[in-house]
C-alpha positions as CSV (number, residue, x, y, z in Angstrom):
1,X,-3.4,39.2,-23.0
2,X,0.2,38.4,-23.2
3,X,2.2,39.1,-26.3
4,X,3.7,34.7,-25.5
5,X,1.0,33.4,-25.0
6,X,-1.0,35.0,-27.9
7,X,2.2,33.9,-30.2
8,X,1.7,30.4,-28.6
9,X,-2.0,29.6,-28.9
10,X,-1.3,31.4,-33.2
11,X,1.3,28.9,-33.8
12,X,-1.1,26.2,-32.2
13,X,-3.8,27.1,-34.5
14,X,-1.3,26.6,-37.6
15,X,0.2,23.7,-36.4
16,X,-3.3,21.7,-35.9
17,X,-5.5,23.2,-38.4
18,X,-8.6,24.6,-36.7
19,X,-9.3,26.6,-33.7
20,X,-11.0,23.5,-31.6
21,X,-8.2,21.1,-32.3
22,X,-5.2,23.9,-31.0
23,X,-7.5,24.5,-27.6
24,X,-6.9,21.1,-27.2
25,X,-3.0,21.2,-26.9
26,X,-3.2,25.1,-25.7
27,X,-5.8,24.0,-22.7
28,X,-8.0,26.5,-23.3
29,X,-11.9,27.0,-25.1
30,X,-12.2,26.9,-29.1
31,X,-14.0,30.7,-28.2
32,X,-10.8,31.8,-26.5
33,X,-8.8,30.3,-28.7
34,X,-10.2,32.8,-31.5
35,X,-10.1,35.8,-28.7
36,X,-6.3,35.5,-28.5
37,X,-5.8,35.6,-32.6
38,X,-8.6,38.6,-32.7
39,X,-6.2,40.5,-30.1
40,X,-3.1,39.4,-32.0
41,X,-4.4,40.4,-35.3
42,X,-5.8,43.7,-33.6
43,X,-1.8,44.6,-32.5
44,X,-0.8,44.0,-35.6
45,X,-3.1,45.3,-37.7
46,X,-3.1,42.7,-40.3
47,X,-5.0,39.5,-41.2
48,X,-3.0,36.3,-39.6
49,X,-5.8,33.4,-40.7
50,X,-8.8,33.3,-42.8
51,X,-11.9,31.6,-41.4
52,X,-14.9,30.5,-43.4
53,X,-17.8,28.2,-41.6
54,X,-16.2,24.7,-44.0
55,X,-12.3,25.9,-43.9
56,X,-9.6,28.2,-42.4
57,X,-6.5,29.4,-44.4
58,X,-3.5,31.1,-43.3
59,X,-2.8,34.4,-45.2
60,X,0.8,35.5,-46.6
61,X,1.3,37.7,-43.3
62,X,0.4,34.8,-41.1
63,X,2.7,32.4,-42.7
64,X,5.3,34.8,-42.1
65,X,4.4,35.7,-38.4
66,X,4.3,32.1,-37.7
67,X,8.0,31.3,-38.9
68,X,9.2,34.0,-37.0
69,X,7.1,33.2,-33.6
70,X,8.4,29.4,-34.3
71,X,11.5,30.6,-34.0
72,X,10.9,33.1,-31.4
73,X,9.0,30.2,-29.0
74,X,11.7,27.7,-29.6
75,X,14.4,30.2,-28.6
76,X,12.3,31.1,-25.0
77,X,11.7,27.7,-24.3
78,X,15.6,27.3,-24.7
79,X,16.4,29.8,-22.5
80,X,14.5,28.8,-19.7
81,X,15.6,25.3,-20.4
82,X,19.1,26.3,-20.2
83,X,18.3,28.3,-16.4
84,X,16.4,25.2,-14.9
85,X,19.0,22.9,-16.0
86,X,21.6,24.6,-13.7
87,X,19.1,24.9,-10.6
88,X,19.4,22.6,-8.1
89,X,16.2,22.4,-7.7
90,X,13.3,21.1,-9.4
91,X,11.2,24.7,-10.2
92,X,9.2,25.7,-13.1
93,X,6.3,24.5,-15.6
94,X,6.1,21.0,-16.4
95,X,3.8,20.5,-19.3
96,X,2.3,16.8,-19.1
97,X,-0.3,15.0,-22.5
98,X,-1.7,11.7,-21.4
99,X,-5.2,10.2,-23.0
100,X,-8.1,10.7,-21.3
101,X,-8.5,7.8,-19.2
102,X,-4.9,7.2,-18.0
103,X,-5.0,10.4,-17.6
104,X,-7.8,10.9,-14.8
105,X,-7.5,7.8,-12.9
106,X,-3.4,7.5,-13.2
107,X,-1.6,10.5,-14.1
108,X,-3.4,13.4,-12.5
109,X,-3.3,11.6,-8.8
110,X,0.2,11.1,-9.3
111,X,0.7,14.7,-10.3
112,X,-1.3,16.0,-7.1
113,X,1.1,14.1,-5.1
114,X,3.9,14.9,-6.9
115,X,2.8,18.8,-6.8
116,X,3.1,17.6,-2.7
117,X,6.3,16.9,-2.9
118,X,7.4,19.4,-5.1
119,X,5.9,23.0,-4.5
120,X,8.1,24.8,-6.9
121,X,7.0,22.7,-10.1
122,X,4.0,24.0,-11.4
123,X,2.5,21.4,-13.9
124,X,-0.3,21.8,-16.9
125,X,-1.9,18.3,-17.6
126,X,-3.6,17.6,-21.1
127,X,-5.5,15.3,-21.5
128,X,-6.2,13.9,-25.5
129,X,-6.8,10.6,-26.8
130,X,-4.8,12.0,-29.7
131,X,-0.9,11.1,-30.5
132,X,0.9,14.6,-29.6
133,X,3.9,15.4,-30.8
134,X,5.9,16.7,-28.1
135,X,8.6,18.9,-30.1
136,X,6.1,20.4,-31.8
137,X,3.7,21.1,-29.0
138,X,5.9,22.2,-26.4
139,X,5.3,19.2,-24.1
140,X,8.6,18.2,-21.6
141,X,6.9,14.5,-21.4
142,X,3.8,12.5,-22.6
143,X,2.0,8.8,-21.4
144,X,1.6,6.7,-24.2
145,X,0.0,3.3,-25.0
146,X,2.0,2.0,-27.9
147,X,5.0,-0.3,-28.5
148,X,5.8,2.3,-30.9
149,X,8.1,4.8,-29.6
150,X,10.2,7.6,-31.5
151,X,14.2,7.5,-31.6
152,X,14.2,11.0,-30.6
153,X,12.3,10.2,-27.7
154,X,13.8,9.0,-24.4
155,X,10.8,6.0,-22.9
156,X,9.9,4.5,-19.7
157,X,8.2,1.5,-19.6
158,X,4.9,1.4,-17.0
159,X,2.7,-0.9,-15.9
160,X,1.0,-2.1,-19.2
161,X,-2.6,-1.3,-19.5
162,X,-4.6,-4.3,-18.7
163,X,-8.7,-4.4,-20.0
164,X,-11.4,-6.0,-17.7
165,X,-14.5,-7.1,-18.9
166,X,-17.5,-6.4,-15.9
167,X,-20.5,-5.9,-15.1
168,X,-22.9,-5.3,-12.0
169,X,-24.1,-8.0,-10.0
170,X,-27.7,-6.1,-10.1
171,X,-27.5,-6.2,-14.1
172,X,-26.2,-10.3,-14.2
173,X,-29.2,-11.4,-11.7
174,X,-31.9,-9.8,-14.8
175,X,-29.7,-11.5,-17.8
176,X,-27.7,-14.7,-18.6
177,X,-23.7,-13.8,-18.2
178,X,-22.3,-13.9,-21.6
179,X,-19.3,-16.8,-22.1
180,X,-18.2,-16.1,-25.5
181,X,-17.5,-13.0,-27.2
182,X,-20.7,-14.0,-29.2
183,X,-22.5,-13.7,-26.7
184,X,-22.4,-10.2,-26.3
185,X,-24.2,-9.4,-29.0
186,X,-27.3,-10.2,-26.8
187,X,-26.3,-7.7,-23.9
188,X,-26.5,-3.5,-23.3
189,X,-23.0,-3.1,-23.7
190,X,-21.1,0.3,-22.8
191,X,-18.3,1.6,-24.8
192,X,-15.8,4.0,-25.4
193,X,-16.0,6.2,-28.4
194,X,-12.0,6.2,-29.4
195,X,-12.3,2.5,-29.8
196,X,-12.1,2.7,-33.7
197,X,-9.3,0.9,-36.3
198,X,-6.3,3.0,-34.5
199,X,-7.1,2.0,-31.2
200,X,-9.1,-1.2,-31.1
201,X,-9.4,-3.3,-28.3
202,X,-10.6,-6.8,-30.0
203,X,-11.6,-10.3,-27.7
204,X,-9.2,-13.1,-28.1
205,X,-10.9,-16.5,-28.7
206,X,-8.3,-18.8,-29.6
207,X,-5.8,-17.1,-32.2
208,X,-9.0,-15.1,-33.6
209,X,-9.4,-11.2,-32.6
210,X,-13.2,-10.8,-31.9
211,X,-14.2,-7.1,-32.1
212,X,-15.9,-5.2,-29.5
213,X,-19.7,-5.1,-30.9
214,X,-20.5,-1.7,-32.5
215,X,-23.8,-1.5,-31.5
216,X,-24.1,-0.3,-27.6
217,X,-26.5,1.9,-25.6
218,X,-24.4,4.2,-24.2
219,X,-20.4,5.7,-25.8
220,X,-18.8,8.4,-23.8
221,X,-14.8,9.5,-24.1
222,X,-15.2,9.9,-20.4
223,X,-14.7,6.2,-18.5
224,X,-15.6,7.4,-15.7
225,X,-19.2,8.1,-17.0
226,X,-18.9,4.4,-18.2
227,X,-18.1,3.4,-14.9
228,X,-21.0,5.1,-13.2
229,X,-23.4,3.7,-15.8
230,X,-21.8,0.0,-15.4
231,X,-22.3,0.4,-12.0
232,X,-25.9,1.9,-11.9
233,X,-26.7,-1.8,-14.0
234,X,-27.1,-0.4,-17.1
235,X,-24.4,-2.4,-19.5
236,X,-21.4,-4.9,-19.6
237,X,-18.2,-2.8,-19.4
238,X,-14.7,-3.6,-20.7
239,X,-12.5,-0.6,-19.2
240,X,-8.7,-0.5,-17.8
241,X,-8.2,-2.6,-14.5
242,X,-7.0,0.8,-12.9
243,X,-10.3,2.7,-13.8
244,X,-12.6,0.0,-11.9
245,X,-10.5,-1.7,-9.3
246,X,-12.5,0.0,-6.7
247,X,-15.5,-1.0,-8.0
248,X,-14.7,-4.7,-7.8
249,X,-13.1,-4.7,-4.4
250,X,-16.3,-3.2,-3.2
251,X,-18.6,-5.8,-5.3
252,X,-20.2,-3.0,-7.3
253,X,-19.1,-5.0,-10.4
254,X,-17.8,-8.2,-10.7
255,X,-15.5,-9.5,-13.7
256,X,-16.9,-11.7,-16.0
257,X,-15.1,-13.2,-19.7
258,X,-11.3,-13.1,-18.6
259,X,-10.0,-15.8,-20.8
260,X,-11.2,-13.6,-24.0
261,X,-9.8,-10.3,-22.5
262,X,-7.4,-8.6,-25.3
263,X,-3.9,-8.7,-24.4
264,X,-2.3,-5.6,-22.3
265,X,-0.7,-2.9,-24.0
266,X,2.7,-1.2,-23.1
267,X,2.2,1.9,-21.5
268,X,5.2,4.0,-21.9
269,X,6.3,7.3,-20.2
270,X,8.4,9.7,-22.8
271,X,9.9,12.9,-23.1
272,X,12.5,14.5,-25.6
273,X,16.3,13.7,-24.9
274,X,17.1,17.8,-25.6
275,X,15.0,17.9,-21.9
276,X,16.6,14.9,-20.2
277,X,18.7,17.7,-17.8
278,X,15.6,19.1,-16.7
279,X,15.6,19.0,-13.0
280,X,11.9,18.9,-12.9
281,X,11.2,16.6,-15.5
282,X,13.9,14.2,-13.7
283,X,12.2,14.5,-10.8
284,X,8.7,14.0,-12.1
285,X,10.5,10.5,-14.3
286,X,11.8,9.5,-11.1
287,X,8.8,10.2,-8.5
288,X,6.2,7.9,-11.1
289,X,9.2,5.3,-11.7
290,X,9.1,5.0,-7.5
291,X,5.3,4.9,-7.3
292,X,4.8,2.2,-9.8
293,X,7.2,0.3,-8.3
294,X,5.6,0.6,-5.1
295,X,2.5,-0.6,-6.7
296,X,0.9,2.9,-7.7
């Protein structure tokens, strides 16, 4: 295993608290996760993190190894920094957070293509419905869907992220359509599980907010598993227009409710102004500022 990476996936583990949240933003299993801190531990013969099955606590030799591979990260990621930012061309890793769903149906096809274009940019795509912090994890640029952007940030503005309410033709024929957000308390209903008070998508009826109903008969973190299932006839979906636009030019669902649709949210593309020379992270900003404007 390499001495880096071992020092990377150990300052992960610090920084978010538990093994399973730091495979996460290292892109890797919980189970390897713990293999790299074994091996680190095992070089350097000395407890780095206590581990209990309720709670995990850094020791007095870990909090010291982690200041010091802080430091030592942050001054590697400089340097290379400092040797792409004089290449002419766009070359290196490109680390890339989006949330789940943008993230599979937006971002990674415009990362294939831009992979296409750009053969000497190699790029590792994370997808987490969590807010990352991209100083602290190492990112060059993040998708987010907020208004809320940080002034050490440097933002794009996308496409804002539009919600359609649908449903299967096959599934409308067995049940009256809904017409009010009432309504669907009557209905199977499919939902997505980060739908909760931080990221709520609530029904507009009138100047009320009408939440989503709770109570559904199938959750996943995965739209596309919604989509399938909205598609087989199994539920009334509400999912970004981009995730089942194919669906409803083919008729495989049809949109029903749009005048109680919530309103779209900004979606903003952002990366750290200390990496605005990058010549891969320019050409990555650039490339997705040209697609959208093509229309994706």
């Amino acid at each position: 295993m390499s001495k880096l990476r071992q020092m990377e996936v150990f300052v992960a583990v610090v920084e978010a608290g538990s093994f399973a949240d730091a495979a996460t933003q290292v892109g890797m299993s919980a189970v390897m996760v713990g293999r790299h801190i074994q091996s680190l531990e095992k070089t350097l013969n000395t407890k780095l993190i206590q581990r209990t099955t309720r709670r995990q606590s850094i020791t007095g030799e870990g909090r010291l190894f982690y200041q010091e591979a802080k430091l030592a990260l942050e001054q590697v990621s400089y340097a290379f920094n400092r040797v792409e930012a004089v290449s002419a061309e766009p070359s290196g890793l490109l680390r890339i957070t989006a949330p789940v769903s943008l993230g599979v149906s937006l971002v990674g096809p415009l990362v294939a293509d831009f992979m296409g274009e750009y053969p000497d940019v190699q790029v590792e795509l994370i997808l987490s419905n969590e807010v990352v912090d991209l100083y602290e994890s190492a990112f060059d640029l993040g998708f987010r869907i907020s208004e809320l952007i940080g002034v050490n940030l440097v933002s794009r503005a996308l496409p804002p992220y539009r919600m359609v309410i649908c449903a299967a033709p096959r599934y409308l024929a067995q049940r009256p359509e809904p017409t009010t957000p009432e309504a669907l308390h009557q209905h199977r209903l499919l939902s997505h599980t980060s739908w909760n008070n931080r990221f709520a998508w609530p029904l507009k009826n009138g100047s009320s907010d009408v939440p989503w109903p709770e109570r559904a008969v199938l959750k996943s973190n995965d739209g596309q598993i919604l989509l399938q299932a909205a598609i087989a006839g199994e539920g009334i979906l509400m999912q970004p227009d981009f995730l089942v636009s194919a669906a409803l030019a083919s008729g495989e669902l049809v949109r029903i409710m749009d005048a109680y649709a919530p309103p779209p949210k900004p979606v903003q593309m952002v990366y750290p102004r200390a990496k605005k020379s990058l010549p891969k992270l320019n050409a990555f900003v650039e490339f997705v500022a040209r697609r959208m404007a093509a229309g994706g």
